[in-house]
C-alpha positions in Angstrom: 152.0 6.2 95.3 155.7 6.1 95.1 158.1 8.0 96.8 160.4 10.6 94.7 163.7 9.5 94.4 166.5 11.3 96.5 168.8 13.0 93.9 165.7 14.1 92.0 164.0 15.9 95.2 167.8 16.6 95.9 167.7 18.7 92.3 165.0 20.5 92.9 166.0 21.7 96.0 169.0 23.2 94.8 167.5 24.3 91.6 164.3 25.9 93.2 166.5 27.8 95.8 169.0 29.0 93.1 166.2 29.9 90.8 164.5 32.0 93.9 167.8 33.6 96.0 170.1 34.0 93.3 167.9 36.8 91.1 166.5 38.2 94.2 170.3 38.9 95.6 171.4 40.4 92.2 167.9 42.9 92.0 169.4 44.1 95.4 173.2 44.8 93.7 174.6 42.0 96.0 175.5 39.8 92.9 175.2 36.0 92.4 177.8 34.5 94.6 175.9 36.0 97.6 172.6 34.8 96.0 174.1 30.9 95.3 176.1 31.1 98.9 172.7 32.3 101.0 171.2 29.7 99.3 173.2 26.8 100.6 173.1 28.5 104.4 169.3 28.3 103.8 168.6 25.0 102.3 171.9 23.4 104.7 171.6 21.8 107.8 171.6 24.5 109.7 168.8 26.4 108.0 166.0 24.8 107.0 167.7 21.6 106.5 166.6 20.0 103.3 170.1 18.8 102.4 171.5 17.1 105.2 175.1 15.7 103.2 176.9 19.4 102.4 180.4 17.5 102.4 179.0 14.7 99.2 177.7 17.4 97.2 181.2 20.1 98.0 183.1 17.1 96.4 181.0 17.0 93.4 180.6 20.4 93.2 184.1 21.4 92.8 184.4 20.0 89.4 182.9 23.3 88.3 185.7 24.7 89.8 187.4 22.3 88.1 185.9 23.7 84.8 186.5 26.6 85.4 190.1 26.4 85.4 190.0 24.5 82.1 188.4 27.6 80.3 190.6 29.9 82.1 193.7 27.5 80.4 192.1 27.7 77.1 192.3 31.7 77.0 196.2 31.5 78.0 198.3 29.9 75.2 201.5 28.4 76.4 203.5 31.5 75.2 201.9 33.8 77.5 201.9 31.7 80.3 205.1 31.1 80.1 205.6 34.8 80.2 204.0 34.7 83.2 206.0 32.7 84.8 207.8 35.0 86.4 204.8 36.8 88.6 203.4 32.6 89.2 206.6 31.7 90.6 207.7 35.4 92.2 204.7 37.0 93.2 203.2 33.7 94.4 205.7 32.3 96.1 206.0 35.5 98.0 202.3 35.8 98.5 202.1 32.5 100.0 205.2 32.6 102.1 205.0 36.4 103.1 201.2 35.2 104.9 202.0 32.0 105.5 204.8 33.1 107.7 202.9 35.9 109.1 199.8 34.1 110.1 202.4 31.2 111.8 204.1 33.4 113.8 200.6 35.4 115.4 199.6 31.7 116.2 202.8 30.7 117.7 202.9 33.9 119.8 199.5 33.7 120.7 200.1 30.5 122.6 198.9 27.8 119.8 201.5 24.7 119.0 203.8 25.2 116.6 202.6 22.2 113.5 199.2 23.7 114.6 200.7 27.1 113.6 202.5 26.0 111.1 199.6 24.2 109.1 196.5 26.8 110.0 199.0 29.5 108.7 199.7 27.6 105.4 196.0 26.4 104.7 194.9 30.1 106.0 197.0 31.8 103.2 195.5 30.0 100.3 192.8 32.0 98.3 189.3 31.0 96.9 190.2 30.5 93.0 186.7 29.9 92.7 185.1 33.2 94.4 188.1 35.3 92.9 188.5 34.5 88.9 184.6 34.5 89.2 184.4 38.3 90.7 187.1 39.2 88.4 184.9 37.6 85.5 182.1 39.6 86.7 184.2 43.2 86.9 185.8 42.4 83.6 189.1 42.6 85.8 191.2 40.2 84.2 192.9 42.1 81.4 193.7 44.7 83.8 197.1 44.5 86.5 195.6 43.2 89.1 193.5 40.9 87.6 196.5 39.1 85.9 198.8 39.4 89.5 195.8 38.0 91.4 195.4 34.8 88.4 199.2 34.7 88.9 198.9 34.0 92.5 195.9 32.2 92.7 197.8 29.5 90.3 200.8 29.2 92.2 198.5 28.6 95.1 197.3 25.6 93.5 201.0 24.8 92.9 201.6 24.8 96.1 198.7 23.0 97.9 200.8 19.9 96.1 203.9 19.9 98.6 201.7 21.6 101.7 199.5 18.2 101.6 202.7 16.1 101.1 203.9 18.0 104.8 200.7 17.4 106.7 202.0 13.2 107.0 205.3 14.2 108.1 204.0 16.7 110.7 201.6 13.8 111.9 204.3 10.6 111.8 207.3 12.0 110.0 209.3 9.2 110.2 206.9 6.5 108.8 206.7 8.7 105.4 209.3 10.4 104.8 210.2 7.5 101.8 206.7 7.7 101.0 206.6 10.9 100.4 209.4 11.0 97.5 208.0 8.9 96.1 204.9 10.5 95.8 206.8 13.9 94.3 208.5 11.8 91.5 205.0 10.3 90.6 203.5 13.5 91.2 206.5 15.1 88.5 205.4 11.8 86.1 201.7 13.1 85.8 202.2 16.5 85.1 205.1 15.4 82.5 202.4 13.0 81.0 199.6 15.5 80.3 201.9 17.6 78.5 203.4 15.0 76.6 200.8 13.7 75.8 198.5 16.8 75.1 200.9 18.4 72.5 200.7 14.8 70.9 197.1 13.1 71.0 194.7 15.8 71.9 194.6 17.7 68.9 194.6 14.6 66.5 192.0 12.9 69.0 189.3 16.1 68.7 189.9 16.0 64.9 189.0 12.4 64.3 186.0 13.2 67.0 185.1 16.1 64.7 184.7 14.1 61.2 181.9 12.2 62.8 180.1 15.6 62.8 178.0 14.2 66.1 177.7 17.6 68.5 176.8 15.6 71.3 180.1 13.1 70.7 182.0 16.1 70.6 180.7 17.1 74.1 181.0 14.2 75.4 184.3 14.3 74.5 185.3 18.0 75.6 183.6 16.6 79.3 185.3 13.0 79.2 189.1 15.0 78.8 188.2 17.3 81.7 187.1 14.2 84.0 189.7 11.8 82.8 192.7 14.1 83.8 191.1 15.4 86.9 190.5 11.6 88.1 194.1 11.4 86.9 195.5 14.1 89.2 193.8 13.0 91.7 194.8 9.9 91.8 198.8 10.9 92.4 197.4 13.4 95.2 197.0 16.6 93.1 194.9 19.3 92.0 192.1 18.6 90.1 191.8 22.2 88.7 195.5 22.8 88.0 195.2 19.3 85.8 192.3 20.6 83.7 194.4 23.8 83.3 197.3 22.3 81.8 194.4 20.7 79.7 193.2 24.0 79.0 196.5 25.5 78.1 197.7 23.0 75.6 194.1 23.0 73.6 194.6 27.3 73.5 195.9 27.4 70.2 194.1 24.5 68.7 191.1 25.1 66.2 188.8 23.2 68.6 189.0 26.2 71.1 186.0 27.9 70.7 183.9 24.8 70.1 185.1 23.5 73.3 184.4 26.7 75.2 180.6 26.5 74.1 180.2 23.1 74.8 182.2 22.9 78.7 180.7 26.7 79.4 176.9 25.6 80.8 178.4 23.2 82.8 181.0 25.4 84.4 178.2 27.5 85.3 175.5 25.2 86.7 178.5 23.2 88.8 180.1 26.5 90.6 176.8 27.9 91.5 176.4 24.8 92.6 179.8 24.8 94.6 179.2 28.0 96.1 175.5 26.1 97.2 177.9 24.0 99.1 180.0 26.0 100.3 177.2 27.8 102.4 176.1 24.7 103.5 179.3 23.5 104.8 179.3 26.8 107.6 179.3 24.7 110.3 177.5 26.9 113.2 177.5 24.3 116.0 181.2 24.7 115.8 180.5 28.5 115.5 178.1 28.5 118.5 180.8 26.3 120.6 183.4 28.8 120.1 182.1 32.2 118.9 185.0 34.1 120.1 187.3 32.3 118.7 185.9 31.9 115.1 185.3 35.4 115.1 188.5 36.7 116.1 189.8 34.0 114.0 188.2 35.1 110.9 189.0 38.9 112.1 192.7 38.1 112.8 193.7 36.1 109.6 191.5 38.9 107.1 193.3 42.0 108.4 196.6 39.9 108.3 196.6 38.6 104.7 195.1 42.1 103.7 198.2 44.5 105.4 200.6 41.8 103.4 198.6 41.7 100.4 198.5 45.6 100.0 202.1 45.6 100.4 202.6 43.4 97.8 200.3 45.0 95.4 202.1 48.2 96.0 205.4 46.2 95.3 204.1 44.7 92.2 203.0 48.3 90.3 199.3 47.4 90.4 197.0 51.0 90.2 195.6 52.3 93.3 192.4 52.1 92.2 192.5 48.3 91.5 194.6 47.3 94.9 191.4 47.2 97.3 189.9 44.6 95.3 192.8 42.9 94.9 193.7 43.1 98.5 190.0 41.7 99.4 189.8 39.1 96.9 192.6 37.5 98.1 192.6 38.0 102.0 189.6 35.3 101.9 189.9 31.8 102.5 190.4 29.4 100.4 188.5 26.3 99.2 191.8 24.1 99.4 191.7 25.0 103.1 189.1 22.4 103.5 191.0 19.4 102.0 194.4 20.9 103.7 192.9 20.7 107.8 190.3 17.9 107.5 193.8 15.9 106.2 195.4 17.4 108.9 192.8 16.2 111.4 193.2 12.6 109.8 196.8 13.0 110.0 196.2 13.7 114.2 198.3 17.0 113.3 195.0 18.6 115.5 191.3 17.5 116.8 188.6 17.5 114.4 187.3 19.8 116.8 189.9 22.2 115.8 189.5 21.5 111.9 185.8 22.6 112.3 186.8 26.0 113.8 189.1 26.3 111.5 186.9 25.0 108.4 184.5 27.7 109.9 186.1 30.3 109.8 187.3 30.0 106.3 183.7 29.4 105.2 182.6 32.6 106.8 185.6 35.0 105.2 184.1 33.3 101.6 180.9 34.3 102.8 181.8 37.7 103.9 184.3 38.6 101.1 181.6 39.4 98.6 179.5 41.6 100.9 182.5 43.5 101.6 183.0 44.1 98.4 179.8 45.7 97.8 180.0 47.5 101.0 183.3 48.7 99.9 181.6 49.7 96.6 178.7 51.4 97.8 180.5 53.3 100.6 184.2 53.5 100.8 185.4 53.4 96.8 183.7 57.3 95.9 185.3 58.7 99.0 188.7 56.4 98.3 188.6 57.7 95.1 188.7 61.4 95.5 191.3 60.8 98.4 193.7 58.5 97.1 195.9 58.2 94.4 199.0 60.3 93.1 199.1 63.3 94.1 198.3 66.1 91.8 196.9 69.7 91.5 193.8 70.4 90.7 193.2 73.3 87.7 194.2 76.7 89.5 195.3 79.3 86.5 192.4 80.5 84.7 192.5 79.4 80.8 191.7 81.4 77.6 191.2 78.4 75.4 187.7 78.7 73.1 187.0 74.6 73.9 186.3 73.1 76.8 186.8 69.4 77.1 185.1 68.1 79.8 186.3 63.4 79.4 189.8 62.3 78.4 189.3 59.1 77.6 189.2 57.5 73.7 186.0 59.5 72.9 187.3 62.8 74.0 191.0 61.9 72.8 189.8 61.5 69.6 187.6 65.1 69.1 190.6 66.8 70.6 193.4 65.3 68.5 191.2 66.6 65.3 191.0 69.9 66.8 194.9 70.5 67.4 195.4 68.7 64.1 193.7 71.8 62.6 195.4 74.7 65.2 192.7 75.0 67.6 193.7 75.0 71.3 191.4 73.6 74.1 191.6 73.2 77.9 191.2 69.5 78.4 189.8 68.4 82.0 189.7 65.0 83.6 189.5 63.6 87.2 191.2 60.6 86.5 194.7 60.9 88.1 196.4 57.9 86.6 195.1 58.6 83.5 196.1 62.0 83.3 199.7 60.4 84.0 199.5 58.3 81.4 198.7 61.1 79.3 201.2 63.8 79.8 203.9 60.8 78.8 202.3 61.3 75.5 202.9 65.1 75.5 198.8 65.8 76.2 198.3 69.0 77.7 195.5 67.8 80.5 194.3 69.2 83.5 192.8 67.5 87.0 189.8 68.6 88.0 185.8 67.5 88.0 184.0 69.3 85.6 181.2 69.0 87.8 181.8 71.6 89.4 180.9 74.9 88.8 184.1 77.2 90.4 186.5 74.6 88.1 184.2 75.4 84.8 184.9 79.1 85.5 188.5 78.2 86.0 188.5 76.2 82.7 187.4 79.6 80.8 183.8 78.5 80.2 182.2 82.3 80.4 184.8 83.4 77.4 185.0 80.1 75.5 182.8 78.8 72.8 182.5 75.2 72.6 182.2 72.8 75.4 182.5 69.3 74.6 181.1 66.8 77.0 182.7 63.4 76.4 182.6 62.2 80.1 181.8 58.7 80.4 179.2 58.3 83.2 176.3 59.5 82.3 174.6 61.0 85.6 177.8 63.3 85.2 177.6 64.2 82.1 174.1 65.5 82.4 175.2 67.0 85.5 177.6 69.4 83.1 175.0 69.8 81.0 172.9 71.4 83.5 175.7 73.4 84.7 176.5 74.6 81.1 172.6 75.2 80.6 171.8 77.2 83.8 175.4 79.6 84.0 177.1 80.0 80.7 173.7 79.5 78.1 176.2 81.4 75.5 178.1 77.7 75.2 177.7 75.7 72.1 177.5 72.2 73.9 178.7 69.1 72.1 178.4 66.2 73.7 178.5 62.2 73.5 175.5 60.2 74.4 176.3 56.4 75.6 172.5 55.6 74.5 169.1 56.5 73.4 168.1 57.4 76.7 171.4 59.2 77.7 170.1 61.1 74.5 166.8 61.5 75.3 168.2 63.3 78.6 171.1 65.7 77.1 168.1 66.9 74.2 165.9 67.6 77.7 168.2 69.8 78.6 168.5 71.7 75.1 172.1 69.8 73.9 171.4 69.8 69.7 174.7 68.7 68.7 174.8 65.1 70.2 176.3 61.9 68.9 175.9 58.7 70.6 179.2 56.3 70.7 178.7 53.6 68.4 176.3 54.8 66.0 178.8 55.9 63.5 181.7 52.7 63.9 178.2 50.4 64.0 177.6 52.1 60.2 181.3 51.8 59.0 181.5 47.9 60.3 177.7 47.7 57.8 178.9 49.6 55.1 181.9 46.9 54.8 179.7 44.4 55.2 177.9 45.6 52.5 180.9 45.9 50.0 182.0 42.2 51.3 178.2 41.2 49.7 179.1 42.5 46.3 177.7 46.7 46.9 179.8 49.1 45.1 181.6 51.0 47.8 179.6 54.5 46.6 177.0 52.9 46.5 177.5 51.5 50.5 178.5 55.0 51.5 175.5 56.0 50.2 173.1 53.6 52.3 174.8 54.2 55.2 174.5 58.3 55.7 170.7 58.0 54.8 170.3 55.5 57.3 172.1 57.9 60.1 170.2 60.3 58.7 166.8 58.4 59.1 168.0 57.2 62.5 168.7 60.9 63.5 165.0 62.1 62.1 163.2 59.7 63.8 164.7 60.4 67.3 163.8 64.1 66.8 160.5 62.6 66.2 160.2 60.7 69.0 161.8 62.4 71.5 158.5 64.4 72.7 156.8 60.8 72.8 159.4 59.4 75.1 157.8 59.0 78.1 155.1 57.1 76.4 156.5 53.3 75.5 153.7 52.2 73.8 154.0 54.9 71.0 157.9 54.8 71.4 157.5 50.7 70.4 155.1 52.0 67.3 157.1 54.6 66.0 160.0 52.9 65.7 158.3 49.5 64.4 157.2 52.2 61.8 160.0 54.2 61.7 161.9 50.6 60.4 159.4 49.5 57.9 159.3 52.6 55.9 163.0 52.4 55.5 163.0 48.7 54.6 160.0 50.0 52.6 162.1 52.8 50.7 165.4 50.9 50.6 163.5 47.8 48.5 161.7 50.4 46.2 165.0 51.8 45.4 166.3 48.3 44.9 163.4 47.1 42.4 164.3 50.8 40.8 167.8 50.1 40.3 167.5 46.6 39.2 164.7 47.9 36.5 167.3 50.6 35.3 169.9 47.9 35.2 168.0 46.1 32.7 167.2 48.5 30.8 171.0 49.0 30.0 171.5 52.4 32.2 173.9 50.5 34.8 174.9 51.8 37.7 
């Protein structure tokens, strides 16, 4: 009986403990990048060790970083980044510098040599590109301040890894490459010069004769071979892979491939970083960890709290919301994966020991490991009390109001209800807990208060026992229900409006009595199928027509189900039912018209 091959038992290893951890840590709200990183610590050498080559499959591995960045460069057409360039080339430069110099001097003071300070501090103060634009992913972050300073920073990061390698020779034997080393930079400039020459010229012609052959799988090959061919490319003149295939990504952002190359390169980038982050547990040395303790802990205490006091200050520099700066602080005050390639080339360089590269290579493995569970910890625990606390200062709702509305949500849903209301001369007192927002607001002449309307003291405030209405548009639903049972139990004289974000969100307000409910996207869901409808050929009365029986069958049937709710099986029956006798009706109607039609009665 023959053996199984390595790279096959080698697969199923790191599929099987993917496939177990990875769910398992996202059922327990720790999300995937703790699932894929326990996984490596488990399967490594130092757990059960069924993968005994972590540093092999790292290398591999970070070509889903690699692909990552590709993506990232196809969502960012050149005119935007190159209005970004200011934040890349400010707020990164000072990023890396401002810790950089920081972390240098604690190690100089604390009594280490100065090119070992000098290149700890520099590899220290790079970032995890992989761990951060993936979290951001994940929080739908990007769009938002920090999200574009932190991408703004993170690419200058892998700017700058280019000239921090190029220093590591001349720490180790400056005067034997310092010739070398020019040369190197002009080659480097050569490359980059190249792709971009070359991508505004060939790449879009190349992916349209690739397309005429109307072969999917050519195509992917193809989208996978220009990844991997200017990777090996920047790799070869001594630069980053991933900043390569975002240039790549960047000059493709505009062409009519985009989207057919985001399909194809996506389930790749996906299988290769969870694969990377595998690694990267793996790689968490622990007999270096168990030599030294105190050191790698103190370390990894020293160089977090650093990076996070100069991070914050940045962040405050750079405008970014309150409420955004502690994951932008976190995300950031981690390690980096380019720290790995910056001290092991430092160690080859005899800049320091390779026993020193492991405590160092240690320590930046744990603050990736750590990062992540901090942020759920800081989620979970510190971000409700940080967010009452913090924030611009303003006063809550003191004078009592007279207004006949309540409304309890500023955000689009309840800007919208009260914008029709003052259209037509009705005054309301508008509440909302959301400081910055309510900032926002008042520079648009909205007349908005701060408070919680989940509690009862402000609802009195508000004028609930004289007014009339009180519309609940608050986005979270526990709190939203919580108003409603506050409105329910002391002022039962209120006619409650309120927006549901869902059938069961619904289900709960009509538990509590609520009538007049409307649930977000029912009605914009029937004006996008109504034009739909007219786009088919449907007379637009006619469209109108379909539409408001439809709400009104949806409505009827919820009514109907709603004292069957706890019970799924009947829920699953009605509604199966509920469907067909529309479909059942709608085609009647159809044959009906179509009958009439012939007859010569038209429309």
């Amino acid at each position: 009986m023959s053996a199984v091959t390595p790279w096959l038992s080698s697969s199923l290893v790191f599929l099987g403990a993917a496939v177990v951890i990875v769910p398992l840590a996202q059922a327990l709200g720790l999300g995937s990048i703790i699932g894929y990183l326990a996984a490596g610590l488990l399967i490594g050498p130092f757990g059960l060790g069924l993968v005994s080559d972590p540093e092999t499959i790292l290398h591999f591995a970070e070509f889903g970083v690699v692909l990552m960045l590709f993506l990232v460069g196809l969502e960012l057409e050149p005119k935007r980044l190159w209005a970004l360039r200011r934040p890349i080339f400010g707020w990164g430069t000072a990023q890396v510098v401002g810790c950089a110099a920081v972390l240098g001097l604690a190690g100089w003071a604390l009594g280490a040599p100065w090119k070992l300070a000098v290149v700890a501090a520099l590899g220290l103060a790079l970032s995890s590109t992989a761990i951060a634009l993936q979290v951001m992913g994940e929080r739908n972050l990007m769009p938002t301040t920090s999200g574009q300073a932190g991408f703004s920073i993170l690419l200058f990061q892998d700017v700058a890894a280019i000239p921090i390698l190029a220093l590591i020779p001349l720490l180790g034997a400056g005067e034997a490459v310092e010739g070398h080393a020019w040369w190197e930079g002009l080659r480097a400039l050569a490359v980059i010069g190249a792709i971009v020459l070359g991508g505004r010229l060939l790449l879009r012609p190349l992916f349209r004769w690739i397309a005429r052959s109307n072969t999917p799988e050519i195509f992917t090959a193809a989208s996978l071979g220009l990844v991997v061919g200017i990777a090996a490319l920047m790799q070869v003149v001594g630069l980053s892979m991933a900043l390569g295939a975002f240039l790549a990504g960047v000059l493709l952002a505009e062409s009519e491939y985009k989207r057919e190359l985001e399909t194809d390169v996506e389930p790749f980038k996906g299988l290769l970083l969870g694969l990377f982050f595998i690694a990267v547990g793996m790689s968490v040395d622990f007999d270096a960890l168990l030599a030294h303790p105190g050191i790698v802990l103190g370390l990894l205490a020293g160089f977090l709290a650093i990076k996070a006091a100069v991070l914050w200050g940045l962040a405050k520099g750079m405008g970014i919301p309150w409420q955004e700066r502690p994951v932008f602080t976190l995300l950031l005050a981690q390690g980096g994966e380019f720290a790995f390639v910056v001290f092991q080339a430092a160690a080859n360089a005899k800049v320091f020991s390779n026993e020193t590269a492991s405590v160092l290579i240690g320590a930046v493995a744990l603050s990736m490991l750590v990062t992540p569970l901090l942020l759920v910890a800081f989620d979970r625990w510190v971000m409700p009390r940080y967010a009452l606390r913090s924030g611009p200062d303003m006063e809550e709702l003191s004078e009592p109001q007279e207004a006949p509305i309540i409304i309890a949500g500023f955000g689009r849903y309840g800007q919208i209800v009260s914008r029709l209301l003052y259209a037509n001369g009705l005054k309301a007192t508008v509440l909302d807990h959301d400081a910055e927002q309510i900032e926002v607001l008042r520079r648009f002449d909205f007349q908005v208060y701060y408070g919680d309307a989940t509690r009862l003291d402000l609802l009195r405030t508000a004028g609930a026992a004289q007014a009339r209405v009180l519309v609940i548009a608050i986005d979270d639903v526990e709190q939203s229900l919580k108003v409603a049972d506050l409105a329910r139990e002391h002022f039962p004289h209120l006619t409650v409006v309120a927006r549901a974000r869902n059938v069961q969100h619904w289900y709960s307000l009509r538990d509590r009595g609520v009538t007049h409910i409307e649930r977000e996207t029912l009605d914009a869901s029937l004006m996008s199928a109504r034009s739909v409808l007219e786009a088919m050929g449907w007379q637009p009365h006619h469209a109108r027509s379909l539409a408001l029986r439809f709400r009104r069958h949806n409505l009827q049937q919820l009514e109907e189900m709603w004292p069957h709710r706890k019970d799924q099986a009947l829920l699953v029956s009605m509604a199966k039912a509920g469907r067909q006798q529309l479909e059942e009706l709608f085609a009647q109607e159809r044959q009906e018209r179509e009958e009439r039609r012939r007859e010569g009665w038209g429309e």
